[in-house]
Every structure is written in C-alpha cells, then in structure tokens.
C-alpha positions as CSV (number, residue, x, y, z in Angstrom):
1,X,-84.6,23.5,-115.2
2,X,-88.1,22.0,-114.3
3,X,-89.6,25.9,-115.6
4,X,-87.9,25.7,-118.7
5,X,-88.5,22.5,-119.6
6,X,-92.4,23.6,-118.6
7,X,-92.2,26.3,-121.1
8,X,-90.7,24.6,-123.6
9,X,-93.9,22.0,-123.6
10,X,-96.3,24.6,-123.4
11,X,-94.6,26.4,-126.4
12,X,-94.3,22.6,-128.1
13,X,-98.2,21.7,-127.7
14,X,-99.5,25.5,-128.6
15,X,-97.6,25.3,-131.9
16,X,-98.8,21.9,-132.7
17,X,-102.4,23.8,-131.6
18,X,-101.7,25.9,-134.5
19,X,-101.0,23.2,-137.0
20,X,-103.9,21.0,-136.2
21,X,-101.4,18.1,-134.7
22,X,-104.1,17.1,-132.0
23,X,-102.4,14.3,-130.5
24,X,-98.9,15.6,-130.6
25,X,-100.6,18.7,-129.2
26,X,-102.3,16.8,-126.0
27,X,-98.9,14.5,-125.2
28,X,-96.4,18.2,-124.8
29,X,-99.1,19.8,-123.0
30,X,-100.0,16.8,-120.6
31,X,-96.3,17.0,-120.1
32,X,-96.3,21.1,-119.6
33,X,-99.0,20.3,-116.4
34,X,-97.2,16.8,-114.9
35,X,-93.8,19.1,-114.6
36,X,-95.3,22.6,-113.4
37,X,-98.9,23.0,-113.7
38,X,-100.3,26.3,-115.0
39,X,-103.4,27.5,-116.1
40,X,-102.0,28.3,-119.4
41,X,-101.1,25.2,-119.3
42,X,-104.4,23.5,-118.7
43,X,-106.3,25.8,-120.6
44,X,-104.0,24.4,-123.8
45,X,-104.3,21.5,-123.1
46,X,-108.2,21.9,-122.5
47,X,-108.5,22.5,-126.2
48,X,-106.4,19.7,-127.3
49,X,-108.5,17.1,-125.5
50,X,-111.6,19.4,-127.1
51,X,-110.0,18.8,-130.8
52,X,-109.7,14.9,-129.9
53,X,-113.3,14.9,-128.8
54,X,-112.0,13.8,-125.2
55,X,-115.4,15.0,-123.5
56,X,-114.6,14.4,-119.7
57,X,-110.9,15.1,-120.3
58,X,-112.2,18.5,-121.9
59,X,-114.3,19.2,-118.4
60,X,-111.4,18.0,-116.3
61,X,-108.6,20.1,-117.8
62,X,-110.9,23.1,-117.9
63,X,-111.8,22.9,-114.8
64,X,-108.8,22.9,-113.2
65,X,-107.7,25.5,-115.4
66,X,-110.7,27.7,-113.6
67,X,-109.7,27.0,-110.6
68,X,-105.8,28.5,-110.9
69,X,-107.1,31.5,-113.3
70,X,-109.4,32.4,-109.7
71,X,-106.4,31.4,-107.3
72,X,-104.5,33.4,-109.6
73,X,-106.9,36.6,-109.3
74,X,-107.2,36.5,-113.2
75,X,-110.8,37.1,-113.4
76,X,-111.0,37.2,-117.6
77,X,-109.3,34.1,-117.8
78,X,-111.2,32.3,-115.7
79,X,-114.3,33.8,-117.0
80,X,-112.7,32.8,-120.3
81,X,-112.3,29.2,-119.8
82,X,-116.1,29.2,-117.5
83,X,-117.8,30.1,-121.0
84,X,-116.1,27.5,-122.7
85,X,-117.0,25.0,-119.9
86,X,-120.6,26.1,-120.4
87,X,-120.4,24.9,-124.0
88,X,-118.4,21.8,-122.5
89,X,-121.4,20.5,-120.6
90,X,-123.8,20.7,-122.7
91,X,-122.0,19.4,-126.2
92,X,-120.5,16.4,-124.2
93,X,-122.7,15.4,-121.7
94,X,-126.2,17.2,-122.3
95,X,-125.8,18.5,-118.8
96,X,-127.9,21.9,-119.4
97,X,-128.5,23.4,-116.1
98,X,-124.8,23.1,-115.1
99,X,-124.0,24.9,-118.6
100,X,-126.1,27.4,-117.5
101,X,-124.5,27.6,-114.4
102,X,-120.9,28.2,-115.3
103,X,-122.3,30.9,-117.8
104,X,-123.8,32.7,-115.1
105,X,-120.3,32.5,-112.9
106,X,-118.9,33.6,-115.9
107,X,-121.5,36.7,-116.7
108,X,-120.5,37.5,-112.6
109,X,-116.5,37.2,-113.1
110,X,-116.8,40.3,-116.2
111,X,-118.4,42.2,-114.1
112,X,-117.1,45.4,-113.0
113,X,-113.9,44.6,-115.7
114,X,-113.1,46.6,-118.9
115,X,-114.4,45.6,-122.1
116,X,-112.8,42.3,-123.1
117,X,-113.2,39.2,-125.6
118,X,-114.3,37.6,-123.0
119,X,-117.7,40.0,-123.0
120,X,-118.1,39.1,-126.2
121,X,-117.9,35.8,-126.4
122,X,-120.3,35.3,-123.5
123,X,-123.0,37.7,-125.5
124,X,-122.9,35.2,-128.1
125,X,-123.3,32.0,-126.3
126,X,-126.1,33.2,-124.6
127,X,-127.7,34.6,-127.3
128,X,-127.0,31.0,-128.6
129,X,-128.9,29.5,-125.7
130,X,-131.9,32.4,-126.1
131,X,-132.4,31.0,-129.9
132,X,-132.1,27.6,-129.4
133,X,-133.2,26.5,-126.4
134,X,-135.3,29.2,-125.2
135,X,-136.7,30.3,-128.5
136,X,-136.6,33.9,-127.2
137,X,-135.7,36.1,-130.4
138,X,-135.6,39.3,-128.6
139,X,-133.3,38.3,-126.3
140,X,-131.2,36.6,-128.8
141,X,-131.2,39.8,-130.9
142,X,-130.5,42.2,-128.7
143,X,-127.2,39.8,-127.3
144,X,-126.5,39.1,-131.3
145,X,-126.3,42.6,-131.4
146,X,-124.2,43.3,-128.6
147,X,-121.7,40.2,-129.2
148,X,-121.2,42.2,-132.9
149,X,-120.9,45.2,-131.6
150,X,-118.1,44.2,-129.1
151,X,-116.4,42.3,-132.3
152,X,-116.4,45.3,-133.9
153,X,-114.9,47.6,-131.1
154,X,-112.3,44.5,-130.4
155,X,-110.9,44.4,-133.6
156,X,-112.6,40.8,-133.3
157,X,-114.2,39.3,-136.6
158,X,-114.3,36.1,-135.2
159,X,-117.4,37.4,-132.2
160,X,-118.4,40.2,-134.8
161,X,-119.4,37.2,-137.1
162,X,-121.2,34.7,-134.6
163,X,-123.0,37.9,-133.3
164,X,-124.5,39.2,-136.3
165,X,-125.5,35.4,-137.1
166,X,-127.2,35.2,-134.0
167,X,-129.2,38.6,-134.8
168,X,-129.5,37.1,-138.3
169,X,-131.0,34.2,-137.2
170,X,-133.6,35.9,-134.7
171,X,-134.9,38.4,-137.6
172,X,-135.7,35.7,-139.9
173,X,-137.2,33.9,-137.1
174,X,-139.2,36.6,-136.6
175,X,-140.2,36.4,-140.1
176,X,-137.7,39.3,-141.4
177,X,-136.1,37.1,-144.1
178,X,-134.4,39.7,-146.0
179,X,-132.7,42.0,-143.1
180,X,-131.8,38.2,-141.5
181,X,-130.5,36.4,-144.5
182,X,-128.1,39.5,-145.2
183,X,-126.4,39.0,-142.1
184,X,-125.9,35.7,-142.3
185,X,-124.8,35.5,-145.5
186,X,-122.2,37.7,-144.5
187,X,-121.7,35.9,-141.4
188,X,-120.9,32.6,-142.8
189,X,-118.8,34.4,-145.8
190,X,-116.5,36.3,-142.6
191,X,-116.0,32.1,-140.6
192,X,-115.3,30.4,-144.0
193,X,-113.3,33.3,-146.1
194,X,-110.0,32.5,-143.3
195,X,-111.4,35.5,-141.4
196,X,-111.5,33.6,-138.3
197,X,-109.0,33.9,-135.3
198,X,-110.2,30.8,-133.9
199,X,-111.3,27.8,-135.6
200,X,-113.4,26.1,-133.2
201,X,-115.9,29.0,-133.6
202,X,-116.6,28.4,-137.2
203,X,-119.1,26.1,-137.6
204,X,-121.3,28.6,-135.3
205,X,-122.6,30.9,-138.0
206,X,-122.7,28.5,-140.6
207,X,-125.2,26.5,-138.3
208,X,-127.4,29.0,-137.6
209,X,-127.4,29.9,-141.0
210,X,-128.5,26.1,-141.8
211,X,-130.7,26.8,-139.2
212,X,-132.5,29.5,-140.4
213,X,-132.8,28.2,-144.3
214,X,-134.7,25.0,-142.6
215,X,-137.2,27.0,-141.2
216,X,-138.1,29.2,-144.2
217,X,-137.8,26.4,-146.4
218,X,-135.1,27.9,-148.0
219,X,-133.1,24.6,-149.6
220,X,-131.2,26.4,-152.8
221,X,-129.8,28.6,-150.3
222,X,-128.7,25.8,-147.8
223,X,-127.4,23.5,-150.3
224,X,-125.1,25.9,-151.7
225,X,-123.7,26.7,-148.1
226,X,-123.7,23.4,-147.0
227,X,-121.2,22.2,-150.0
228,X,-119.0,25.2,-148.8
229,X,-118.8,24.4,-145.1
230,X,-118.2,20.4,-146.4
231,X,-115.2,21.5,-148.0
232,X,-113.8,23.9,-145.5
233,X,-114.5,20.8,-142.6
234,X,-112.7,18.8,-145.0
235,X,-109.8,20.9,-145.3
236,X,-109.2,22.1,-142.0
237,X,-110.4,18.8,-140.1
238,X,-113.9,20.4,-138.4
239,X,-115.2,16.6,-138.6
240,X,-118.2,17.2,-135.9
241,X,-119.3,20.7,-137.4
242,X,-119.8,18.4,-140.9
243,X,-121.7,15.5,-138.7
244,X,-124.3,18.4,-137.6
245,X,-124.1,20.1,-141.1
246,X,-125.1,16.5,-142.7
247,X,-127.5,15.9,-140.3
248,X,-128.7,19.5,-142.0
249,X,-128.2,18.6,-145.8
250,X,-129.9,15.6,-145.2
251,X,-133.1,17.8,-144.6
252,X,-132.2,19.6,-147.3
253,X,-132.1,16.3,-149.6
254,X,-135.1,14.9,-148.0
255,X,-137.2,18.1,-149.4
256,X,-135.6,17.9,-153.0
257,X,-136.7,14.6,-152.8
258,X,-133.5,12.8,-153.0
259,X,-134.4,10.4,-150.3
260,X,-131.6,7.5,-150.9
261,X,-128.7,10.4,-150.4
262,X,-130.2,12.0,-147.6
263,X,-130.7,8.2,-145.7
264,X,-126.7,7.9,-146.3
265,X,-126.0,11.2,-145.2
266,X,-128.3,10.8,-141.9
267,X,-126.7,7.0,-141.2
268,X,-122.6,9.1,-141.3
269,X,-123.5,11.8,-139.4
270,X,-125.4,9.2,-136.7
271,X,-122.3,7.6,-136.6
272,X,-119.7,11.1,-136.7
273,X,-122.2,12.5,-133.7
274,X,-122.1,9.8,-131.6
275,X,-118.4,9.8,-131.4
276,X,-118.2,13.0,-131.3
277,X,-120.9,15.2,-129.6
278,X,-123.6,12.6,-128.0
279,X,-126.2,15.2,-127.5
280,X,-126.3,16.3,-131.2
281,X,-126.9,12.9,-131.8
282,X,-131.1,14.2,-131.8
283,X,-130.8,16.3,-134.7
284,X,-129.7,12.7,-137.0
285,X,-132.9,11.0,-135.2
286,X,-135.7,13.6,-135.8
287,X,-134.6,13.9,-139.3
288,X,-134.5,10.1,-139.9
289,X,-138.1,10.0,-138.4
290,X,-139.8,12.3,-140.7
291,X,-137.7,10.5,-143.7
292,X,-139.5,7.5,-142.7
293,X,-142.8,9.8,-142.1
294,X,-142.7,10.2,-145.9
295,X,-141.7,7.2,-147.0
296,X,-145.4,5.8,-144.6
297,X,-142.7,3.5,-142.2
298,X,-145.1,5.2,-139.9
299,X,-144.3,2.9,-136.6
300,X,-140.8,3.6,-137.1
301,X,-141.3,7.2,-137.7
302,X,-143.3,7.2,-134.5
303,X,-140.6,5.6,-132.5
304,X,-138.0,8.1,-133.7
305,X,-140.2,10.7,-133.2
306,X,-141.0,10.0,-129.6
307,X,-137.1,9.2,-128.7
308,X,-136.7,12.6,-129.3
309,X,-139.9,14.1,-127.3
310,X,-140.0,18.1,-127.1
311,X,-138.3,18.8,-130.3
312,X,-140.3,20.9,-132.4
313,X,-139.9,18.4,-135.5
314,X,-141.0,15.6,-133.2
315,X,-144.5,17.4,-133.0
316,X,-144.9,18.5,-136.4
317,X,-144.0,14.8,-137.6
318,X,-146.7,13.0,-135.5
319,X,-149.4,15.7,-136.3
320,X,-148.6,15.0,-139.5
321,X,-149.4,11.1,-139.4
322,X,-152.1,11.9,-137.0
323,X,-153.9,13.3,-139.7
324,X,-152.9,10.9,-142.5
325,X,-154.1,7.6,-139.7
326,X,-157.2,10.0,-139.5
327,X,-157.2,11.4,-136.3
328,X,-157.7,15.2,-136.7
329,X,-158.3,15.4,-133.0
330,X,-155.3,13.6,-131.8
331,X,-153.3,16.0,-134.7
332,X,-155.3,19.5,-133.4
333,X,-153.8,18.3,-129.5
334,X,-150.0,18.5,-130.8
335,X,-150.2,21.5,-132.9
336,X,-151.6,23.6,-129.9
337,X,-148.9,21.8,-127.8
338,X,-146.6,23.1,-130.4
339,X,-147.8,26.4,-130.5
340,X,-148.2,26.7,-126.6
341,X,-144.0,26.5,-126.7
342,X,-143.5,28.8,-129.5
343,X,-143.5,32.4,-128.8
344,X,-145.6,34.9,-130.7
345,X,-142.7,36.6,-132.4
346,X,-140.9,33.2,-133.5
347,X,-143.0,33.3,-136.4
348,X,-141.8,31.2,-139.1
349,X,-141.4,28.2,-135.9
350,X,-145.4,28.6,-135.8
351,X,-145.9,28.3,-139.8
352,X,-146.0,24.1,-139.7
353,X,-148.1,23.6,-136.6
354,X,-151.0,26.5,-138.0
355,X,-151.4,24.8,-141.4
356,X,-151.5,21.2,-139.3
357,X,-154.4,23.2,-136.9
358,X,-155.8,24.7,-140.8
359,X,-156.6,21.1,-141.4
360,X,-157.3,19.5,-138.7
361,X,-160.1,22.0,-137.5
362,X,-161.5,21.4,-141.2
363,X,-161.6,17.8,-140.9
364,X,-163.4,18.2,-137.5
365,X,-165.9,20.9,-139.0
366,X,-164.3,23.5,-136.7
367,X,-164.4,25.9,-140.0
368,X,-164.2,29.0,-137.4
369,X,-161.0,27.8,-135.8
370,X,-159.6,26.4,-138.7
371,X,-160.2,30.3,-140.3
372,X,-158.6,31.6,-137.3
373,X,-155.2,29.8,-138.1
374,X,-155.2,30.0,-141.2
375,X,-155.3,34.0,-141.0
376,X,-152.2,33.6,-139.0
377,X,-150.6,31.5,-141.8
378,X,-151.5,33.9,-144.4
379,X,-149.9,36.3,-142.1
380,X,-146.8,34.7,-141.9
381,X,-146.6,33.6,-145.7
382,X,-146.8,36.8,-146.5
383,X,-144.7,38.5,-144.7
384,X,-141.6,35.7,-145.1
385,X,-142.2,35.8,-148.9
386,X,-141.0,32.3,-149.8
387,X,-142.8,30.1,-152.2
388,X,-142.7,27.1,-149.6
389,X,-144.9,28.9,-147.1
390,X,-146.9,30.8,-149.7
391,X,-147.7,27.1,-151.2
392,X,-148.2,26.2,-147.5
393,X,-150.9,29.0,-146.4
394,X,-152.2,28.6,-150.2
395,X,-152.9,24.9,-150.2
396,X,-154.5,25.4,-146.3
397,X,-156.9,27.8,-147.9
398,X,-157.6,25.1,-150.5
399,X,-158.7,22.9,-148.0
400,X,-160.6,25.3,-146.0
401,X,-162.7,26.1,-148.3
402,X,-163.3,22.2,-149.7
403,X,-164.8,22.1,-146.4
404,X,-166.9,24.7,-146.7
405,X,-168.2,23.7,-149.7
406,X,-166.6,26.1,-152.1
407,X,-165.0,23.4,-154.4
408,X,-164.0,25.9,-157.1
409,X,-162.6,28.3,-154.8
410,X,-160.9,25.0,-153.3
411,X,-159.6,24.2,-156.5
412,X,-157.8,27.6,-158.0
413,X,-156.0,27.4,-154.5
414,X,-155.0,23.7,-154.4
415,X,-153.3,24.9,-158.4
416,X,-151.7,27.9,-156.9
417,X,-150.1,25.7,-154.5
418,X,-148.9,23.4,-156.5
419,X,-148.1,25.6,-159.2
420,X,-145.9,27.4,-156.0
421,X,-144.3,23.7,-154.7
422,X,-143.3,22.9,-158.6
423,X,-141.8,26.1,-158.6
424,X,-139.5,25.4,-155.1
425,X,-138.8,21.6,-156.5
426,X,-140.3,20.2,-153.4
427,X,-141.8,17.1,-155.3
428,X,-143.4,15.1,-152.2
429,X,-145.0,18.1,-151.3
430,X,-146.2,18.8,-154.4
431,X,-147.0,15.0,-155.4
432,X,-149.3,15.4,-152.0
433,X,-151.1,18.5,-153.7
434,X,-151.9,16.5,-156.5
435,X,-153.6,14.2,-154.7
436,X,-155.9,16.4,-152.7
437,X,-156.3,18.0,-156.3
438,X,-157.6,15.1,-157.8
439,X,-159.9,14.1,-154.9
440,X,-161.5,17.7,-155.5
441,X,-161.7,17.2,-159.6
442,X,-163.7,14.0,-158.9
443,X,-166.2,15.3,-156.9
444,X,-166.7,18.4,-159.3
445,X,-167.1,15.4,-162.2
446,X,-164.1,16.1,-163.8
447,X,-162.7,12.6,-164.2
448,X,-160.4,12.8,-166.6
449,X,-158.3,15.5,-165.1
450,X,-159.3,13.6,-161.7
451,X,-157.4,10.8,-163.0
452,X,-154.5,12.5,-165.0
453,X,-153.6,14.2,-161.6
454,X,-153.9,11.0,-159.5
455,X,-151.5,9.3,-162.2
456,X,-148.8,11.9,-162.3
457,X,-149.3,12.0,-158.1
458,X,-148.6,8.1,-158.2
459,X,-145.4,8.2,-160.7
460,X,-143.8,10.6,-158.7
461,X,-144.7,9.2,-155.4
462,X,-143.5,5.9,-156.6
463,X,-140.3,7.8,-157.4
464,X,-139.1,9.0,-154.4
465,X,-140.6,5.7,-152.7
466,X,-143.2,7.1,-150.1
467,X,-145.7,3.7,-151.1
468,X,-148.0,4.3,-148.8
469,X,-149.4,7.9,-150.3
470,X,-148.6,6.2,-153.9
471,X,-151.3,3.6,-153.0
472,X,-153.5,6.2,-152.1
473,X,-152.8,7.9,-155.7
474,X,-153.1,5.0,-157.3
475,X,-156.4,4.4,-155.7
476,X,-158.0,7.6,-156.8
477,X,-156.7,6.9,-160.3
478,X,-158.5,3.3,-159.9
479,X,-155.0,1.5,-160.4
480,X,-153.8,-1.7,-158.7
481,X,-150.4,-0.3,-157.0
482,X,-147.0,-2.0,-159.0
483,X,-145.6,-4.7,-155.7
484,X,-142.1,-3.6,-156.3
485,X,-140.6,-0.4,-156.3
486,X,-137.7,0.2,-159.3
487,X,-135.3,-0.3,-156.6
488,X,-136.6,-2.6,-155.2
489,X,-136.9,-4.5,-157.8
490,X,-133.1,-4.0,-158.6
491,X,-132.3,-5.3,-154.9
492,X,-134.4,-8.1,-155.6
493,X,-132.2,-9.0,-158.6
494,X,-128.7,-8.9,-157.1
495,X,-130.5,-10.9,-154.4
496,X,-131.5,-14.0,-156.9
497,X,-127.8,-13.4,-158.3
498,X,-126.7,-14.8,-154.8
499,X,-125.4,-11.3,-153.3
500,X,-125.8,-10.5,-149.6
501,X,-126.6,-7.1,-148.4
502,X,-122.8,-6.0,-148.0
503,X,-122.3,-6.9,-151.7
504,X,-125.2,-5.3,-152.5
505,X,-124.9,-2.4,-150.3
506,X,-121.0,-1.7,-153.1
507,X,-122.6,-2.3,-155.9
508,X,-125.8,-0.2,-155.7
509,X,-122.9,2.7,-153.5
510,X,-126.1,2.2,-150.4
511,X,-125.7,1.5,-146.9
512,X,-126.2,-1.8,-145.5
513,X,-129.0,-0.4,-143.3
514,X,-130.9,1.0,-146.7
515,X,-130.4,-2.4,-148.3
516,X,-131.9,-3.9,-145.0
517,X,-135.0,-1.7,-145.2
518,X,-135.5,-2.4,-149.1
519,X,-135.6,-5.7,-148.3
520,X,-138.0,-5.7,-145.5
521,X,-140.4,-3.9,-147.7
522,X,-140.2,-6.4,-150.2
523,X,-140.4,-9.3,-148.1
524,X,-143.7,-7.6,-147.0
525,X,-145.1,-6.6,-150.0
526,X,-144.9,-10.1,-151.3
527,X,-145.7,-12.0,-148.4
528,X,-142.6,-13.9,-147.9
529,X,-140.4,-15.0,-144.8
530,X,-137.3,-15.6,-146.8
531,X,-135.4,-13.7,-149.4
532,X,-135.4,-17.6,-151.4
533,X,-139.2,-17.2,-151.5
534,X,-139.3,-13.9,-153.0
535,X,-137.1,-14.5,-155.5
536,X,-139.2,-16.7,-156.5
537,X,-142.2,-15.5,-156.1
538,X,-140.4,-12.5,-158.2
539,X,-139.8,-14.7,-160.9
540,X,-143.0,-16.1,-161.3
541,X,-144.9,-12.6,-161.3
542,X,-142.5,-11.2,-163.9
543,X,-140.8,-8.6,-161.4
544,X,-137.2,-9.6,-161.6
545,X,-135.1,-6.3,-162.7
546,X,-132.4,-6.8,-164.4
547,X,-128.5,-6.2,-162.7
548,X,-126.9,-2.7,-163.7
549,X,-124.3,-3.4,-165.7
550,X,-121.7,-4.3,-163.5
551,X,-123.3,-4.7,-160.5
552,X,-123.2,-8.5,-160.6
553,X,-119.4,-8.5,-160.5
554,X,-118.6,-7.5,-156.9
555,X,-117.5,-10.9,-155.1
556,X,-116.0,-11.6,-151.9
C-alpha cells in the first residue's frame, strides 16, 4: 500500500511540475520521499524546491538524489542531477570551486556511456563556465559546438539551442558579430517560440544573447529581445531569469539615456536577485555604479564599484573616473589590469580598457603607447562593424592627435564620432564628445562654434542629469550652471506642498530611493540641512516648479 501511495505522490507532484503549481508540487513530492524514498523521487522534488527558490533545500534534495542514482548503479542519472548540482552551488550560494567539482564528477560518470542528454547538457554548462568565468572563447566554442551538435543528434532543441548560443556568444566575443548574432538570434527564437522541453533552461540563451549585445553596444537589438523575454517570464512565471534580464535592460536604458527607468529597473531586480539568486545580485550593483558614474555621484560609484572587485565593469568604471578626477596614471594601471585578464581573442571585452589606455597615455604624453592601443582599437572597430565602437576608436583618434598637436586632424575625428554616437542614440556619450569638441574649437579660435557646442553639450547633459559634466559644459560655454535640475525642481515643489518622499515617490511613478537621492542633491546644491530651508531658499531664488497636474492630490 505504502508503494502505491509512493507512486501516486510522485505522479501528483510531477503533474503539478508540469502546470507550474510549485508549492502543491513540493508538499506531494516531500510526501513521495517521507513514505518510500527514491531518487525519482528526490530528483522531483529537487526541482520543486529549485522553482520556489529553496537554495539549500535545492542542494539537499539533489544531493541525496545523487547518492541513490550511484547506489542504484544509474550512472546518467546521477551524472544528470551532479550537473544540475553544479549550477546549484554556484546560483545559490556562490560556491564556485565545489560547482566545479560536481561537474568534473559528472564529466567522469558519462564516461565510457552512450551518447545521452546528459552529454549534452554538461557541454553546455561548461561551455557556460569557459565564457563567463574563464573568458576562454575557444573553449567555449568548441563545447557550444559540441552541446549543438548532441541537440541535434538527440532530437533535443532544448541543448541544440543553449549550444549554438554559447558558440554564438564566443564568435561575437571574438569580434565575429555577424556569424555570432545569427546564432543567437535563432537561439533565443528556438527557448522563447515554446520550442523548449524544459523551461528552466530558457533564460540561458536569451542571457547570453543580452550578453553579447552589451558588449558590442548593440542596445536596439537588446531592447527588442529583452521586451520579449519580459513577457514570456511574465507568462510562464521565470521571475529570476527577468531580475537578471532587468539588471540587463537597465544597461540598455542607461546607454539610451533614460536614466530615471533604468534606476527603477536596477532597484526591482536588486530586490527579485536577492531573494532569488544571491550571487547574481553583482550584476544589479556594477550597473548601479556606473549609473551613478554618469550621473558624477562619483564616491558612491566608487563604493559600488569596489563591492564588486574583479568584474570587468568594475574596472572600466573607475578608469573612467580616474581620468575625469585627473589621474591618467592611476586610469593607465586599471586598464592594463583589465587587459592583463582578458584574453587576446576576447576582443570586443578589450575594446573599453584600449580606448581608456588611448587616453590616458595621451594625457601622460606617452603618444607612442597611446598609438599602440589605439591601433588595436581601430582593429577591433573595424572588424565588429558597430557604430558604438567605430565612434569609440574614432573619438580615441581624435584625442590622440589633439595631443600631438594636429588640432584639425583632432577635430574631423571628434565630428566623425559624434556624428557616429548621434547616429546609435547614445546621448551621454555623445553630449561627452561635444565637449571635448568644443574644448578643441576654442583653442583653434573658433568661439562661436566653441560655444554653440558647449551649450547643446550642457542642455543635454542637464537632461539626463549627469551635473557634474554639465558644469563642465557650462563652463566652457562661460555659463553659471542652473542650481536645480527640471526634476529636481519638481521634487522640490511637491516637497513645499507638504508631501513626503512616499507621496512623492506615487505621484512622480519613482522609487523612494530615487526621490531620496533627488533630494540629497538638492539639499547640496543649495546648501541646506533641511528640506524646510530649501524650500525656502527655493522660493526666494525663483526655482519653485510648479506640481504636474495632479500630482498634488495623492494624500495619505
């Protein structure tokens, strides 16, 4: 009776599995192990913990699982469920090495055994660990390849997929946008078209996919695909793949300059990770870092920057304000770092720290070395092929040869790159151009255009609210910089209307953490220690927005 019962459970929580009833899932199958414990059994009930985002209940089933698959002689199975406790460890707890080391017991169980999806699944998660954590793109192509391959010969589309995304994202790594873009395109299409056997595994192509738009600046591309996987996690309950995704859109805002958005989108999927997946929680903090970056919160940019120490962003983001606090040297150290981690091959991962080298070598009159890198950029642009790094290696050469003296040469390339960046809607970028532009007009005596270019610099700036290079505009344009921001302004109001953040946070559709930071910067810029001063401070200078309409009617 006991056996029946057992199997009746086990039957109960797989086909609640199947219909995405998590919890009703976990309570048949914990009932399926207390009565007559199988690995079947555990194994079920391994994923129903993984769906509920149980992390150490995940590990415990699993493991136990492993153990009767062995007792059992059933090397695929427990090869199976060894692969899935390699992702275990390290999207729950961050425990790398011991990832490593169940997918090394699991590469040692398939061997010697026919081909199964178990083969092919491994391929891909270590082709997974070669791209991202290694940074080894042969490797990860030549497993990509393999992990399709074995799809394809399985009758598999869910492995076919994830492998040719992994080769996808290797080639464009490797600066073959084209030949990698195809494949993940396709890829993504195969894990959000219903192709997919097993729904846990689709978020994995759409990530690297993500993944590989970020590093060729590709953001029309990753917008459109992000909105897709946003409503397939939606529909189908994949609430941790979206937290990453955001954390991915939010880059993707950041770079179209919609800075408010992508601040709301980083603050959910802090929140989503950290319930979620703990470890992922990184990707949300490096991107809120250089968010700050631009908007010159450079102390809190820095502090982000170095809670996440060794990611390749982290680097890139400090040289960056190395050179803007004017400390080329300091800039040149992390670039090389950067480089020093980044294999030859990866080339579109080397792209940011050689136009950070470009001109930090020109600020230290290195103009040899600075040549050096940028020949490698020029390299790079031109292979990839994208308007972002041909603005990039065009706007290095601009400053490369300011330094050298050739001013007009200096200013055709700082055009071409911004003519490029206004092309790819990348506003701060371009808004930064203008700026080096105009610096470059005025000492060729061309005021007037000096100015006009420091004024339209400023406007934008101002905009997307980085104030600290819209003071620098405003300088060169030989304007006093506005105290308030527009929206800060509009804070400001509600503020004098007697609305605390919460209430302004509804009205203005903001977080409570954005309204915070508005209204630190505007207790700053005016010098005050309480909101009661500003105000009326405000007042006196004339700098009192008026509500939105509507705004001043949220009570509670």
């Amino acid at each position: 009776m006991a056996g029946r019962e057992r199997v009746d459970h086990l039957r109960v929580g797989r086909e609640a599995l199947d219909r995405g009833a998590w919890e009703e899932a976990r309570r048949a199958l914990e009932r399926a192990v207390e009565l007559a414990p199988t690995p079947e059994s555990y194994e079920a009930l391994g994923w129903a913990t993984w769906w509920l985002y149980d992390g150490p209940a995940v590990v415990a089933a699993r493991e136990r699982a492993y153990e009767l698959y062995r007792a059992a002689g059933d090397r695929a199975g427990a090869a199976r469920v060894a692969t899935m406790l390699g992702i275990d460890h390290d999207d729950f707890l961050g425990d790398r090495a011991v990832a490593r080391g169940w997918l090394r017991r699991a590469r040692r169980l398939l061997e010697g055994l026919e081909t199964v999806p178990e083969h092919g699944w491994l391929a891909a998660l270590e082709a997974w660990y070669a791209l991202i954590e290694d940074g080894d793109t042969t490797r990860g192509r030549a497993l990509g390849s393999a992990a399709a391959r074995l799809g394809r010969e399985l009758g598999s589309p869910d492995i076919e997929a994830v492998g040719m995304a992994s080769e996808g994202l290797a080639l464009v790594t490797e600066g073959l946008v084209e030949e990698g873009m195809i494949l993940l395109d396709e890829a993504a299409t195969a894990a959000l078209g219903g192709e997919f056997e097993h729904l846990w595994a689709v978020p994995w192509p759409c990530c690297f996919l993500i993944y590989a738009c970020e590093r060729v600046h590709d953001y029309s591309r990753a917008a459109e695909w992000c909105r897709k996987m946003e409503g397939f996690s939606e529909r189908r309950g994949l609430g941790f793949a979206w937290g990453l995704c955001r954390a991915h859109h939010a880059a993707v805002l950041v770079y179209q300059g919609d800075w408010e958005t992508a601040e709301e989108e980083l603050a959910e999927a802090g929140r989503s990770l950290e319930e979620q997946r703990p470890p992922w929680v990184v990707e949300v903090t490096v991107r809120l870092a250089e968010l700050g970056r631009r908007q010159g919160r450079f102390d809190e940019a820095v502090s982000y920057f170095r809670a996440v120490e060794g990611h390749p962003l982290a680097f890139l983001g400090l040289a960056e304000i190395e050179l803007d606090r004017d400390r080329p040297a300091e800039a040149r150290e992390l670039a090389e770092r950067l480089l020093r981690q980044v294999p030859a091959n990866a080339r579109t991962q080397r792209a940011g720290a050689l136009q950070i080298l470009v001109r930090a070598d020109a600020v230290l009159g290195e103009l040899d070395a600075a040549a050096a890198a940028l020949a490698d950029l020029d390299a790079i642009a031109t292979l990839v092929g994208t308007q972002p790094l041909e603005a990039t290696a065009a706007r290095s050469a601009g400053v490369l040869h300011a330094a050298r003296g050739d001013r007009e040469a200096a200013r055709r390339r700082l055009e071409d790159a911004l003519d490029l960046l206004r092309g790819a809607r990348l506003p701060y970028e371009a808004a930064r151009t203008r700026i080096e532009l105009a610096r470059l007009l005025a000492d060729l005596g061309r005021s007037r255009e000096a100015t006009e270019q420091a004024l339209r610099a400023e406007e934008e700036l101002r905009r997307l609210g980085a104030t600290r290079d819209a003071d620098r505009a405003a300088a060169l344009a030989g304007r006093e910089r506005p105290p308030l921001t527009p929206r800060e302004r509009e804070v400001l109001a509600l503020v004098a209307g007697g609305l605390g953040d919460r209430q302004i946070a509804e009205a203005l559709v903001l977080s409570e953490h954005t309204v915070h930071r508005h209204m630190s910067n505007i207790l700053t810029k005016l010098g005050c220690s309480s909101r009661a001063a500003a105000v009326a401070r405000a007042a006196e200078q004339g700098l009192l927005e008026p509500p939105r309409r509507g705004a001043g009617s949220v009570t509670g």
